[in-house]
N, CA, C and O atoms as a Tinker XYZ file with bonds, in Angstrom:
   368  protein
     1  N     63.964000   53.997000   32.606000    73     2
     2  CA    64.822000   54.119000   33.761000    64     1     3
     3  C     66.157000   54.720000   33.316000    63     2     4     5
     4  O     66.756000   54.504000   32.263000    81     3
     5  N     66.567000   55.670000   34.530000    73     3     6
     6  CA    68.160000   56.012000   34.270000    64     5     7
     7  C     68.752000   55.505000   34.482000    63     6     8     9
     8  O     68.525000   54.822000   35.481000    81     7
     9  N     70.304000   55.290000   33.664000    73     7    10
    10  CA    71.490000   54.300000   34.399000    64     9    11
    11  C     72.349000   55.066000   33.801000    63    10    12    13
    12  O     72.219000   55.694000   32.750000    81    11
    13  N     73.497000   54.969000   34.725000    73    11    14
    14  CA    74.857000   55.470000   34.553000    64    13    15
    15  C     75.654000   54.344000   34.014000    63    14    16    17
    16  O     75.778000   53.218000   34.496000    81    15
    17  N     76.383000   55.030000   32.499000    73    15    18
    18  CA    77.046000   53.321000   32.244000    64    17    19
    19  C     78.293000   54.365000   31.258000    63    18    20    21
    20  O     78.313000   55.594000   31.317000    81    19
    21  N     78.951000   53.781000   30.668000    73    19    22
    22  CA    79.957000   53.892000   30.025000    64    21    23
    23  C     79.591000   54.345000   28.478000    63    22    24    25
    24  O     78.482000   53.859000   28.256000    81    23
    25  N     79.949000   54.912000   27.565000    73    23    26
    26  CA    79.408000   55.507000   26.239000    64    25    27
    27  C     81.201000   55.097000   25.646000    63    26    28    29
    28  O     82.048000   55.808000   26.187000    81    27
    29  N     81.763000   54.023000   24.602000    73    27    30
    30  CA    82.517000   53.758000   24.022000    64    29    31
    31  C     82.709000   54.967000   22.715000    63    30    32    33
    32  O     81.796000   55.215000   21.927000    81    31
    33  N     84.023000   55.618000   22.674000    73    31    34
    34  CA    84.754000   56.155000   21.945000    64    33    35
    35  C     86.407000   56.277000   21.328000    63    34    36    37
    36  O     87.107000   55.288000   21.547000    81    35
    37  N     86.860000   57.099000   20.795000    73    35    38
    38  CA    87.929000   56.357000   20.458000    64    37    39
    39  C     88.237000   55.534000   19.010000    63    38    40    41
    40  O     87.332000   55.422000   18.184000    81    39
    41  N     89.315000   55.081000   18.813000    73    39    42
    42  CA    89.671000   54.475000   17.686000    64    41    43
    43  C     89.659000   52.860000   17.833000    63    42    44    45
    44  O     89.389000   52.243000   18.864000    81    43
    45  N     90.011000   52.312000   16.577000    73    43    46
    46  CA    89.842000   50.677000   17.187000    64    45    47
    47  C     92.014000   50.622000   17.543000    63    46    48    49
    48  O     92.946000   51.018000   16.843000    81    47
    49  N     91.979000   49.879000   19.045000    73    47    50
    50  CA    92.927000   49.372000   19.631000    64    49    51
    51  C     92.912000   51.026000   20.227000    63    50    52    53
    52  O     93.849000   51.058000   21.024000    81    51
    53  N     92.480000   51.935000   20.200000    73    51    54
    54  CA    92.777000   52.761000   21.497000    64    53    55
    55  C     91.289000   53.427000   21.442000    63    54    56    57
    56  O     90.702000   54.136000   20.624000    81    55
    57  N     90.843000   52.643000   23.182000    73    55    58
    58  CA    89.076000   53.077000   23.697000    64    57    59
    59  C     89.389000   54.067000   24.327000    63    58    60    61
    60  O     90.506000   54.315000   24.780000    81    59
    61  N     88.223000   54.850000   24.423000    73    59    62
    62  CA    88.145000   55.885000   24.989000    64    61    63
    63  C     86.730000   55.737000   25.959000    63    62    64    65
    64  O     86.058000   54.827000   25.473000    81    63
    65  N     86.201000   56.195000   26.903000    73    63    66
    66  CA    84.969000   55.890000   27.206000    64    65    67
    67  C     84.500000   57.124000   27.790000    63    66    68    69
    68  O     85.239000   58.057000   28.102000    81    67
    69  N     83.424000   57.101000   27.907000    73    67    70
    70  CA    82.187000   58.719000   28.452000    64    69    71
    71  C     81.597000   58.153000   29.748000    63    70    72    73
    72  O     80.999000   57.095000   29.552000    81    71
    73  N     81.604000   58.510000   30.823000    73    71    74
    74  CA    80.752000   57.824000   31.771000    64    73    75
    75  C     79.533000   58.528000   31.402000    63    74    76    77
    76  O     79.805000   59.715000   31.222000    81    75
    77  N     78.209000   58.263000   31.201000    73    75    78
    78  CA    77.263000   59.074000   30.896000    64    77    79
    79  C     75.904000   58.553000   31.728000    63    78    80    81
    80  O     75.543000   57.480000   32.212000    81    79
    81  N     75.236000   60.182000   31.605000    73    79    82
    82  CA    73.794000   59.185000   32.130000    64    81    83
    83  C     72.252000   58.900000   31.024000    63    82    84    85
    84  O     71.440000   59.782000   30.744000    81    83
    85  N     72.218000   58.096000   30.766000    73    83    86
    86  CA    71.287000   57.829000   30.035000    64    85    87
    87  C     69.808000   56.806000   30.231000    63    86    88    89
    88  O     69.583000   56.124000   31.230000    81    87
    89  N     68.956000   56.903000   29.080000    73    87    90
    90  CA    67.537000   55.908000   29.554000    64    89    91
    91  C     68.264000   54.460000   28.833000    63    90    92    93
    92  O     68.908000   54.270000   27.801000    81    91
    93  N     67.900000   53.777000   29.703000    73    91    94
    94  CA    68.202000   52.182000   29.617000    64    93    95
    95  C     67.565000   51.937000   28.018000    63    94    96    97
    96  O     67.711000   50.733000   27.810000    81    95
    97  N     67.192000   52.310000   27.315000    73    95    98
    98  CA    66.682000   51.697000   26.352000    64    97    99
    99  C     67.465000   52.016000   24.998000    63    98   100   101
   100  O     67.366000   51.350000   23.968000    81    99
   101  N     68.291000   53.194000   25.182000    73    99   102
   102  CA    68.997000   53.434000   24.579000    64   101   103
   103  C     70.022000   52.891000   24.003000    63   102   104   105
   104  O     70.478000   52.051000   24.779000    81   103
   105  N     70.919000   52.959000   22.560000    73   103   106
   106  CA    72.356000   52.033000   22.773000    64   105   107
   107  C     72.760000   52.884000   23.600000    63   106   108   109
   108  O     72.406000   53.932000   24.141000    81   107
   109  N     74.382000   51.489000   23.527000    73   107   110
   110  CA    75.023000   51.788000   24.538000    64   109   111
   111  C     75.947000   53.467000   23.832000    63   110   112   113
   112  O     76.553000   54.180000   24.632000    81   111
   113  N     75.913000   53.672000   22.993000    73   111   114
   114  CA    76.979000   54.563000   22.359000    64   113   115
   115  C     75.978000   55.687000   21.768000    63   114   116   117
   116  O     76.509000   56.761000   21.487000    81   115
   117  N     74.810000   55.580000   21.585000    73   115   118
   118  CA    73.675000   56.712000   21.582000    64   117   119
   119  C     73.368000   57.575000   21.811000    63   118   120   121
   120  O     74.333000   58.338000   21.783000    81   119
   121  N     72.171000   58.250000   22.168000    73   119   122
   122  CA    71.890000   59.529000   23.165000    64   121   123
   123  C     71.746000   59.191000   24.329000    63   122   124   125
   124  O     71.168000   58.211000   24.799000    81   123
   125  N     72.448000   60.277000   24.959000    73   123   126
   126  CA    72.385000   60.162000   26.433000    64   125   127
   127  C     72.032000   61.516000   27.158000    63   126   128   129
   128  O     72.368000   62.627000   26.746000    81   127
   129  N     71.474000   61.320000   28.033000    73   127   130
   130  CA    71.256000   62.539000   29.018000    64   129   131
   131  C     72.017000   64.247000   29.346000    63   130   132   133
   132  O     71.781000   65.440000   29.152000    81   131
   133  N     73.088000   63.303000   29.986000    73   131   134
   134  CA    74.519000   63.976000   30.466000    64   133   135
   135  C     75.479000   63.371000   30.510000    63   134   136   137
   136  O     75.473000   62.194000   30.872000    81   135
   137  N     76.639000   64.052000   30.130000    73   135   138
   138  CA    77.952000   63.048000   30.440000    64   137   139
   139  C     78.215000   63.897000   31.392000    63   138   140   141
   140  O     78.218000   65.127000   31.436000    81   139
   141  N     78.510000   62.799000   32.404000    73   139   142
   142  CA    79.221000   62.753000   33.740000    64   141   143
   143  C     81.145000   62.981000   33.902000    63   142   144   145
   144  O     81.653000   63.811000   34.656000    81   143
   145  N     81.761000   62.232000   33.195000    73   143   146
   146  CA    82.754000   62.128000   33.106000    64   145   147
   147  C     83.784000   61.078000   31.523000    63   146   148   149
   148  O     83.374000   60.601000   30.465000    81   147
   149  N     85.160000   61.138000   32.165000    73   147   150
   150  CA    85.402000   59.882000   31.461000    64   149   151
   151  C     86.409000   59.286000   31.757000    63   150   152   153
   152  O     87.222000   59.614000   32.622000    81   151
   153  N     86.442000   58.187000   30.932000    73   151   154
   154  CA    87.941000   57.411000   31.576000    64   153   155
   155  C     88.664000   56.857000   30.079000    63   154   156   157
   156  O     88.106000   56.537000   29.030000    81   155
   157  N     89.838000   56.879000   30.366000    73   155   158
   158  CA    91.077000   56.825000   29.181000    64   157   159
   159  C     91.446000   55.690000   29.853000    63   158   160   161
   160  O     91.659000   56.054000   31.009000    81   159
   161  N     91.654000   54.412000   29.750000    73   159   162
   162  CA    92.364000   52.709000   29.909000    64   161   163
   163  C     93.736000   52.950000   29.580000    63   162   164   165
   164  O     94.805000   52.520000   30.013000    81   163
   165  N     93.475000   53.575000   28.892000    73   163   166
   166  CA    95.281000   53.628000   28.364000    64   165   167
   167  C     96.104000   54.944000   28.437000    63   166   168   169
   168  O     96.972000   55.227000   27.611000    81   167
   169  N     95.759000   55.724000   29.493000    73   167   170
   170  CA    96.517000   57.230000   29.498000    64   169   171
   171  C     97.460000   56.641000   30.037000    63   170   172   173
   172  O     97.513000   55.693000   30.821000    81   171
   173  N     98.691000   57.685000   29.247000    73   171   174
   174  CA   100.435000   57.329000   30.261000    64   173   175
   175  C    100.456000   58.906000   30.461000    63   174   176   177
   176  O     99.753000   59.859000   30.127000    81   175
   177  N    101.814000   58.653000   31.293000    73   175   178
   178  CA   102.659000   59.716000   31.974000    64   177   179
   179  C    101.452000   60.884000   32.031000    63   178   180   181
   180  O    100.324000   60.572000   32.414000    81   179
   181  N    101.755000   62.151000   31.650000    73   179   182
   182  CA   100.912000   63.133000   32.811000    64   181   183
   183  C     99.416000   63.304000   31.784000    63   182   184   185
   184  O     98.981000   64.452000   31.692000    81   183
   185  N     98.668000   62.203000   31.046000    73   183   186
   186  CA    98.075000   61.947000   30.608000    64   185   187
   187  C     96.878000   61.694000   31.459000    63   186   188   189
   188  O     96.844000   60.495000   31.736000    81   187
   189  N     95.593000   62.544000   32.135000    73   187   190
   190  CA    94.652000   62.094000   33.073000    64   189   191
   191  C     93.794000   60.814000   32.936000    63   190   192   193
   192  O     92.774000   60.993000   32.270000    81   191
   193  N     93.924000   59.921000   33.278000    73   191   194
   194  CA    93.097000   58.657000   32.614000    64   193   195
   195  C     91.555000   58.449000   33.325000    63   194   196   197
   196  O     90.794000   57.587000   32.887000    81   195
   197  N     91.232000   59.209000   34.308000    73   195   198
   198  CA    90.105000   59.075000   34.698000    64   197   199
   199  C     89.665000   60.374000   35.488000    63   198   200   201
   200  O     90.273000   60.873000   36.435000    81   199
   201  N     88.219000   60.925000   34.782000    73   199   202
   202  CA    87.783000   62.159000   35.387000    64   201   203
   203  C     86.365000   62.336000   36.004000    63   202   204   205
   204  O     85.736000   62.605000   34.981000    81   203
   205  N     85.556000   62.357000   36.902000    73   203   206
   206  CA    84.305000   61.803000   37.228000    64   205   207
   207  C     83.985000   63.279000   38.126000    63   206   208   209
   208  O     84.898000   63.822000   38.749000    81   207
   209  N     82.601000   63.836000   38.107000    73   207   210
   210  CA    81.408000   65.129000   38.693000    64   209   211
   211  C     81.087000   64.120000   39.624000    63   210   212   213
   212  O     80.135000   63.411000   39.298000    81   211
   213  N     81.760000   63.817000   40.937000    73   211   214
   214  CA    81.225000   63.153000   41.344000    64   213   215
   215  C     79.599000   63.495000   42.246000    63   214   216   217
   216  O     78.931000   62.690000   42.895000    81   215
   217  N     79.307000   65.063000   41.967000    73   215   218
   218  CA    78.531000   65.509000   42.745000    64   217   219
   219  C     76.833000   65.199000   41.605000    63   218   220   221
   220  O     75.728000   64.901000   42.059000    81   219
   221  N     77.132000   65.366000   40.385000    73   219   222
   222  CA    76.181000   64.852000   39.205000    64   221   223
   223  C     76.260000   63.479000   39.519000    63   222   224   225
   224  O     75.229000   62.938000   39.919000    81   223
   225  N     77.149000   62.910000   39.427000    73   223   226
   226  CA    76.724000   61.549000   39.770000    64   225   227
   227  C     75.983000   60.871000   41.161000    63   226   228   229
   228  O     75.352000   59.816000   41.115000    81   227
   229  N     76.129000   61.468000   42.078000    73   227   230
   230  CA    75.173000   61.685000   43.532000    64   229   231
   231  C     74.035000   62.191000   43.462000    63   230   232   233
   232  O     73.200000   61.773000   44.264000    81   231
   233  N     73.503000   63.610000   42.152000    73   231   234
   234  CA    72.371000   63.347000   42.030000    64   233   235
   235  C     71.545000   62.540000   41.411000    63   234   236   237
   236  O     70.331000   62.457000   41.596000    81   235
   237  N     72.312000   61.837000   40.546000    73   235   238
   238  CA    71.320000   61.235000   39.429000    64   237   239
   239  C     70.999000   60.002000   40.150000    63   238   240   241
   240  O     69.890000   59.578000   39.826000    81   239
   241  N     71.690000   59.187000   41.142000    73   239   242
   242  CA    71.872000   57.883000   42.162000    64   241   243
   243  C     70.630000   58.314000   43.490000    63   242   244   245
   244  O     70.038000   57.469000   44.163000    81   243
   245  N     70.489000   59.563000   43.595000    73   243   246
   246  CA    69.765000   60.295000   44.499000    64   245   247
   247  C     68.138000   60.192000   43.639000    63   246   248   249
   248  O     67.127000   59.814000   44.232000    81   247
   249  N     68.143000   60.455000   42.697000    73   247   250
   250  CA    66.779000   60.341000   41.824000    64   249   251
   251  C     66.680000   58.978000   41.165000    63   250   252   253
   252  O     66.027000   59.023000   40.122000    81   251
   253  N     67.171000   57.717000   41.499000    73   251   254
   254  CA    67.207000   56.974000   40.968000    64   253   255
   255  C     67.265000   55.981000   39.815000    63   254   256   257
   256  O     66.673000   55.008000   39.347000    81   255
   257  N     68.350000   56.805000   39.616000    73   255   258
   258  CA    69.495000   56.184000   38.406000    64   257   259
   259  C     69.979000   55.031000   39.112000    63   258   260   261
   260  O     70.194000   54.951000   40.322000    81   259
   261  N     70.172000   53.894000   37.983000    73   259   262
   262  CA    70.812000   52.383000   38.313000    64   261   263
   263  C     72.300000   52.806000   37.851000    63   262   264   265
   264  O     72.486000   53.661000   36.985000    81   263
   265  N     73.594000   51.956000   38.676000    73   263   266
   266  CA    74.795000   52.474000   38.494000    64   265   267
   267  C     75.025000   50.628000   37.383000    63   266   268   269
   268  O     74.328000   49.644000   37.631000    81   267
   269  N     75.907000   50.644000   36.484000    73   267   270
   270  CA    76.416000   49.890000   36.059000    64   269   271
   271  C     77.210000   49.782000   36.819000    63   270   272   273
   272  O     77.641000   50.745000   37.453000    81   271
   273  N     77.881000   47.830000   37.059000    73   271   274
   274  CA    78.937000   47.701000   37.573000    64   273   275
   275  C     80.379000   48.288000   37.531000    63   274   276   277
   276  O     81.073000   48.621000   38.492000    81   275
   277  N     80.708000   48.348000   36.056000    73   275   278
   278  CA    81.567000   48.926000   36.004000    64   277   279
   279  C     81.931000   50.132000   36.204000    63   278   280   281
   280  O     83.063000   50.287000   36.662000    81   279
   281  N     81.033000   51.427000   35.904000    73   279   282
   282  CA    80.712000   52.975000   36.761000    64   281   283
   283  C     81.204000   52.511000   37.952000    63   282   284   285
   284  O     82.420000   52.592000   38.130000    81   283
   285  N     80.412000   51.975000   38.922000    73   283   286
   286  CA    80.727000   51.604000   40.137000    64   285   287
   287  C     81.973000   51.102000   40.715000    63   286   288   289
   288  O     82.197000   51.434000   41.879000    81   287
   289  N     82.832000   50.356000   40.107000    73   287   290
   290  CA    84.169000   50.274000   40.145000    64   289   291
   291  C     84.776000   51.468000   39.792000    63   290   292   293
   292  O     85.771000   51.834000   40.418000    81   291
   293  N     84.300000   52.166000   38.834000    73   291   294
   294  CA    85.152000   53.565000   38.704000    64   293   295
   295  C     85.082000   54.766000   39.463000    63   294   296   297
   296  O     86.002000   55.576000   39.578000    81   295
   297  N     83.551000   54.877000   40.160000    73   295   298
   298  CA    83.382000   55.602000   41.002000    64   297   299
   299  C     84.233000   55.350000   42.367000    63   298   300   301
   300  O     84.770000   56.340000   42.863000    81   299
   301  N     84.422000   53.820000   43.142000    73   299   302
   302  CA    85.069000   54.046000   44.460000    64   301   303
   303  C     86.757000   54.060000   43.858000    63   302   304   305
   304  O     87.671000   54.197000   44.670000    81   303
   305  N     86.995000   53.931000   42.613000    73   303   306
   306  CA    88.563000   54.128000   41.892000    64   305   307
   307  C     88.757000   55.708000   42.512000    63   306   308   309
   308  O     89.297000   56.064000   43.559000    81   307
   309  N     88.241000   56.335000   41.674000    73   307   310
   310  CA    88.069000   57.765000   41.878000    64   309   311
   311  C     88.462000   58.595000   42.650000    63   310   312   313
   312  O     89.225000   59.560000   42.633000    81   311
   313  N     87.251000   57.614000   43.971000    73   311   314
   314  CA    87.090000   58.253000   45.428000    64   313   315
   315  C     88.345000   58.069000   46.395000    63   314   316   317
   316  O     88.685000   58.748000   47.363000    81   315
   317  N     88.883000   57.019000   45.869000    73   315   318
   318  CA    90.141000   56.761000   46.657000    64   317   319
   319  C     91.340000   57.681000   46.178000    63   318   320   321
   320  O     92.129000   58.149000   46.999000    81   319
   321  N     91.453000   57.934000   44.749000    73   319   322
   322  CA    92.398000   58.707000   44.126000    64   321   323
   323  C     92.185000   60.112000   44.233000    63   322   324   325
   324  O     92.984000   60.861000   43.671000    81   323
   325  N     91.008000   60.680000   45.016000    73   323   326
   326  CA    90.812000   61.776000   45.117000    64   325   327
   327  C     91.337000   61.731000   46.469000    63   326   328   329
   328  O     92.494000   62.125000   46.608000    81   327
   329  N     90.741000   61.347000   47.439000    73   327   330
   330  CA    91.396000   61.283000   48.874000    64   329   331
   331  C     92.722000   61.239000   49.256000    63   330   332   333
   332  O     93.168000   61.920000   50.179000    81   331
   333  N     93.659000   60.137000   48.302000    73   331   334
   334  CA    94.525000   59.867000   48.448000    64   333   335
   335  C     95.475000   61.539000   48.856000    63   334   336   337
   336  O     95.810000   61.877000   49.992000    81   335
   337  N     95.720000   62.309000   47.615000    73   335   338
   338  CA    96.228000   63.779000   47.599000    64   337   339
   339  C     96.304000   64.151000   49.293000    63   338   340   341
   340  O     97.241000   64.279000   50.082000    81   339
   341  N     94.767000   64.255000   49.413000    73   339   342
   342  CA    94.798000   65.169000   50.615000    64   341   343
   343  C     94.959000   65.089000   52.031000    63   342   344   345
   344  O     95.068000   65.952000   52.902000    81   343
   345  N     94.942000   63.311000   52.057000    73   343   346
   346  CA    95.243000   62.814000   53.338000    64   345   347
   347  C     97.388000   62.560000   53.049000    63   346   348   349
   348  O     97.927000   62.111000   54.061000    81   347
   349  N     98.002000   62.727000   52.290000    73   347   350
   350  CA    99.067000   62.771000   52.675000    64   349   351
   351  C    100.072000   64.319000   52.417000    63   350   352   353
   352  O    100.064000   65.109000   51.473000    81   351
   353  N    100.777000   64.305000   53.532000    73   351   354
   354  CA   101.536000   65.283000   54.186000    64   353   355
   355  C    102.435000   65.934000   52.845000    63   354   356   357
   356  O    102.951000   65.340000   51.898000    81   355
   357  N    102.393000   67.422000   53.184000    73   355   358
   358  CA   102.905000   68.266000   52.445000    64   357   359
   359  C    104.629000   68.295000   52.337000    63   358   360   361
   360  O    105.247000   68.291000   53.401000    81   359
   361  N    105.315000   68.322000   51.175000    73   359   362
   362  CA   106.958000   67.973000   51.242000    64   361   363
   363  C    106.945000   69.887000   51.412000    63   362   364   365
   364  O    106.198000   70.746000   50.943000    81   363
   365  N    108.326000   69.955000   52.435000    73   363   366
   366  CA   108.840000   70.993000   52.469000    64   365   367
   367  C    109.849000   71.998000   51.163000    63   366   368
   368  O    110.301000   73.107000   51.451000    81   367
């Protein structure tokens, strides 16, 4: 089975993570399919801390890939921080 889960990188005291898609049987830090995206826990200032295909990730959920919880928290993170931009009004 596919699941979308997190792939740990990075140094020790600063993680880095891969959202990736991979077969469940795999480690967690192993081979994987595709990477989807990623997320930085600790990006500052104009440092991007989270980046997600959210359209790869709709297919692989579409062919039935299992989402890890935590993906799933990062995915509606995302969705809101993407929206956010475009639903508010342009400064003159």
């Amino acid at each position: 089975m596919v699941v979308l889960r997190l792939s740990r990188g990075g140094a020790k005291a600063r993680p880095f993570f891969n959202v990736v898609a991979t077969d469940s049987r795999n480690r967690r830090d192993g081979r994987f399919i595709e990477r989807l995206g990623f997320y930085n826990p600790i990006a500052s200032g104009s440092e991007q801390g989270l980046r997600l295909s959210l359209e790869r990730i709709e297919y692989w959920k579409s062919h039935g890939a299992q989402v890890s919880p935590t993906v799933q928290r990062l995915i509606k993170q995302f969705a809101k921080q993407a929206a956010a931009p475009a639903s508010a009004p342009a400064a003159a």
